[in-house]
C-alpha positions in Angstrom: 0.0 0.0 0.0 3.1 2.1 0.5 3.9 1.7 -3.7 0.5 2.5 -3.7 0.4 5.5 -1.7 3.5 6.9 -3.5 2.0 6.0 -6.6 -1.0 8.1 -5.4 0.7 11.0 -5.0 3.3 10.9 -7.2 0.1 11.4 -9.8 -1.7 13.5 -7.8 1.9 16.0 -7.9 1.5 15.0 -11.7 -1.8 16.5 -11.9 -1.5 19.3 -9.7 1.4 19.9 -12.0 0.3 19.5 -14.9 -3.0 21.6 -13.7 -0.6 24.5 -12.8 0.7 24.3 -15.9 -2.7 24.2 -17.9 -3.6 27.2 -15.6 -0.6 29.6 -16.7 -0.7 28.1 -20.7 -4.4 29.0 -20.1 -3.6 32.9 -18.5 -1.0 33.4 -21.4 -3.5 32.3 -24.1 -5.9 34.8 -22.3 -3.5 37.4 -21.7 -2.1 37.2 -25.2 -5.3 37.4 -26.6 -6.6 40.4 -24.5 -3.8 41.6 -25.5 -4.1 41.2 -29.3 -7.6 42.6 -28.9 -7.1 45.6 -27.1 -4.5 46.2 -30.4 -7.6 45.5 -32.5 -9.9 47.6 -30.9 -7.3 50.6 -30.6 -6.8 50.2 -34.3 -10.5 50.3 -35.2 -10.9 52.9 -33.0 -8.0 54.8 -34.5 -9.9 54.0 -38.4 -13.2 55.1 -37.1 -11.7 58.3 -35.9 -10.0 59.0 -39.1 -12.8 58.0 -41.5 -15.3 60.2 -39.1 -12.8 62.7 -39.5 -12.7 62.0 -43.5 -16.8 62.2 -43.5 -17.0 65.4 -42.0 -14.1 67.3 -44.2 -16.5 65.3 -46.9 -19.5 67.0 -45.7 -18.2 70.5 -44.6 -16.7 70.4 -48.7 -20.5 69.5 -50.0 -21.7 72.0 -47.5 -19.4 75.1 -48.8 -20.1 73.4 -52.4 -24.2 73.9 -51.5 -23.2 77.5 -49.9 -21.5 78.5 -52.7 -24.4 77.7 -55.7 -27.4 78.9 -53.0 -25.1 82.2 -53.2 -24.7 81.7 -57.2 -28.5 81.4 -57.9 -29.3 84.2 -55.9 -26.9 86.0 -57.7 -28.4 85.0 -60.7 -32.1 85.4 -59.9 -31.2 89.1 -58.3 -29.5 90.3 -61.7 -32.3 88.4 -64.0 -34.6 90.4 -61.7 -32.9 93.0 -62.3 -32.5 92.3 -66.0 -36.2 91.9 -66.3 -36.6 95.3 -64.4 -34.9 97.3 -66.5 -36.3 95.8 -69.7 -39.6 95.8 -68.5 -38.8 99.9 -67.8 -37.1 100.2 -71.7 -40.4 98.8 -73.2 -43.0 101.0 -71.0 -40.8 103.7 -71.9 -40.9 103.1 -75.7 -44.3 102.5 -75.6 -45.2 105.9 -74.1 -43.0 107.3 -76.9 -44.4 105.5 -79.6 -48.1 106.5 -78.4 -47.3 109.9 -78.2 -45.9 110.0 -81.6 -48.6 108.5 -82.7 -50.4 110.6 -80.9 -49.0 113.5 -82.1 -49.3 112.0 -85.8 -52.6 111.8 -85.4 -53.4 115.2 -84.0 -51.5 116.2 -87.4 -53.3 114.7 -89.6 -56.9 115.2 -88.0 -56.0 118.9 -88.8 -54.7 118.0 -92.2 -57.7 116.2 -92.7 -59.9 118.7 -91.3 -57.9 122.1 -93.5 -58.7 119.8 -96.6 -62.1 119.2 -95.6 -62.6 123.3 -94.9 -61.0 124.0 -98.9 -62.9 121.0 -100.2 -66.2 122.4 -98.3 -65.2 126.1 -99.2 -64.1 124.8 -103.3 -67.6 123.0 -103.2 -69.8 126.0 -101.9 -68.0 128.5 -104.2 -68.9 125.9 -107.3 -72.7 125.6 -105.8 -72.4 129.5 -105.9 -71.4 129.6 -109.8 -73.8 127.4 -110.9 -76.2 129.4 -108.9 -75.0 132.4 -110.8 -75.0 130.3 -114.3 -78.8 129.1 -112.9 -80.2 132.5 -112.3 -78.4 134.2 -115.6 -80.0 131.0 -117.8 -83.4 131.5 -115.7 -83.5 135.8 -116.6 -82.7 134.8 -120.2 -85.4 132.6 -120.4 -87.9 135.3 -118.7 -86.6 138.1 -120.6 -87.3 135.4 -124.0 
């Protein structure tokens, strides 16, 4: 029972022994690969950091981009505005000139018209009046016959 005894604990040292040693391979591994993932999450967090970074230089370049063509078409609808102003002015303008020549024109020939109508009336009553006279002359002949 003695052999038996030693035998006992000669296995039982083995397995305490070979326990310990399970234990500290097992605490490496663990250790190592805490260690290997603390590396990987540094170095995700590290590439978030820089492609957040990249996304917002990305976004404040659209937004200046958007900033810059808001500032564009306004620049363009204030001088089309302006455009159309001023054109709109030009045309009133030459209108009211063109109806007052025309105006004007037609004041001139009214009078024209009416001067012609006055020596057309006046050539007309002055014929009526000869033929009166050539009427009456032909009418005393005729009495003194």
């Amino acid at each position: 029972t003695r052999e038996k005894e030693e035998m006992v604990a000669t296995l039982t040292r083995e397995r305490e022994e070979e326990v310990g040693r399970l234990a500290r391979e097992r605490e490496d591994i663990v250790s190592k690969l805490s260690s290997e993932n603390a590396e990987i999450v540094e170095k995700l967090a590290r590439e978030k950091a820089e492609m957040l970074a990249a996304a917002k230089a990305e976004v404040a370049s659209w937004e200046e981009v958007v900033r810059k063509l808001t500032r564009e078409k306004e620049e363009m609808v204030a001088t089309l505005t302006r455009e159309r102003e001023e054109e709109v002015g030009r045309l009133a303008r030459e209108r009211e000139d063109i109806v007052s020549k025309l105006s004007s024109e037609n004041a001139e020939i009214v009078e024209k018209l009416a001067r012609e109508k006055a020596e057309m009336l006046a050539a007309a009553k002055a014929e009526v009046a000869s033929w009166e006279e050539v009427v009456r002359k032909l009418t005393r002949e005729k009495e003194e016959m």
